[in-house]
C-alpha positions, 0 to 999 in steps of 0.5 A: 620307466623300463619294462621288466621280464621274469627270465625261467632259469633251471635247477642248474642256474641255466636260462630255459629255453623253448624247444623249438623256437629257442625262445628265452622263456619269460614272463613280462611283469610291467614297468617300473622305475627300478629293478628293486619294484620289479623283484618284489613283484615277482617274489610275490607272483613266484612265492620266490625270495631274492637271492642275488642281483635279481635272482629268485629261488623258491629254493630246493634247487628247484630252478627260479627266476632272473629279473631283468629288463626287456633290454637285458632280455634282448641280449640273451 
């Protein structure tokens, strides 16, 4: 099991970072097996739907989300 983050992105499709610290700004949604559990989790927390490669919008190019797993969040 991994343990999955929600990662803000912007309007843009850019990652949100803190302004101070640089931190990636994220949410952890817990630990699944796969990613395909972790989106549906978050689609339901954001009221978001998925798009594309675990990405979800609530749409109005109003920013979304990028799932991913803590080893992913790690790298960015």
């Amino acid at each position: 099991m991994l343990s999955y983050v929600a990662v803000a992105l912007n309007s843009g499709g850019g990652v949100v970072r803190h302004d101070e610290t640089n931190e990636v700004k994220n949410v952890l949604l817990g630990e699944f097996d796969s990613p395909e559990p972790a989106i549906d989790t978050a689609c339901e927390l954001f009221n978001c739907q998925h798009v594309l490669n675990g990405v979800i919008i609530k749409g109005n190019h109003t920013g979304g989300h990028m799932i991913i797993d803590t080893q992913e969040l790690a790298a960015l």
